[in-house]
N, C-alpha and C positions, 0 to 999 in steps of 0.2 A: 749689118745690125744683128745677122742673126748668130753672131759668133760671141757680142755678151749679154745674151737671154741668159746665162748662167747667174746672174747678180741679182735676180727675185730668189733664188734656191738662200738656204740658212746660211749660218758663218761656217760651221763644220766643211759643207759640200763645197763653198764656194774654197775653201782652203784645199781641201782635194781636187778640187779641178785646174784649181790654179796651180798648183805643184804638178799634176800630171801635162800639163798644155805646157809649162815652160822649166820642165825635168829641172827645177833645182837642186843642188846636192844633199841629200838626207845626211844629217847628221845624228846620229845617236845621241840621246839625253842623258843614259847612265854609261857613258862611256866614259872609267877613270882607270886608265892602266897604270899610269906613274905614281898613283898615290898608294902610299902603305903605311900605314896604321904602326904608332908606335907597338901594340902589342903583336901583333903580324911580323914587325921586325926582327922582334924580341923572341918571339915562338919558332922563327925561320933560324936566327942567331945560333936558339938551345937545339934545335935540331941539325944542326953541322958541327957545332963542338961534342954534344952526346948522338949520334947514327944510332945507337943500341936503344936509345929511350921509348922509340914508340913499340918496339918489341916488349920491353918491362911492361910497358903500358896495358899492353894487350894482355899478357900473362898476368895481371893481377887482376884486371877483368874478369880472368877466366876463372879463380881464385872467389870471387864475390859473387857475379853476375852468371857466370854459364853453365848452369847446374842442369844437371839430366834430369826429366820431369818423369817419376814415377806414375804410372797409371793407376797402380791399384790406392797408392794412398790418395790421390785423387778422388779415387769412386768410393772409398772409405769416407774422405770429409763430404763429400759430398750427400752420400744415403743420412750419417749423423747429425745435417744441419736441421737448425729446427726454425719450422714457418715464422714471419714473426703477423703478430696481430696486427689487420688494415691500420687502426688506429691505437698505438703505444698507450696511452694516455687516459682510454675511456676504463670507467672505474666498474665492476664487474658487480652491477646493481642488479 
């Protein structure tokens, strides 16, 4: 008897014990390898007819997004910002 004392414990533990006492096989819940998204397809697809695409990619990134960040203009906007008042709104009585 004293081998199911484990059946007063919660649903949780009693589920973990019982998987550990009789090793059933774990199976993974987000296990989906065969499945692929039509636009995954489609993205996989333009990436083996154009090789050169995700290079364009990067390089016009670099064009928009990857800019060398000047210090001094920095600490220029910075000293010429001006506080703003706690509250915008109170009328200067």
């Amino acid at each position: 008897m004293a081998r199911f004392r484990f059946w007063k414990a919660s649903g949780a533990a009693k589920t973990l014990l019982f998987l550990s006492l009789y090793r059933l096989p774990a199976m993974s819940f987000f296990r989906r390898p065969d499945y692929s998204s039509d636009t995954s397809q489609f993205i996989d697809q333009l990436k083996a007819q154009r090789p050169e695409l995700e290079a364009e990619q990067r390089q016009g990134r670099g064009l928009l997004w990857d800019k060398p960040i000047d210090r001094d203009i920095q600490a220029e906007f910075k000293q010429g910002r001006v506080a703003q008042k706690p509250y915008v709104y109170q009328t200067k009585a």
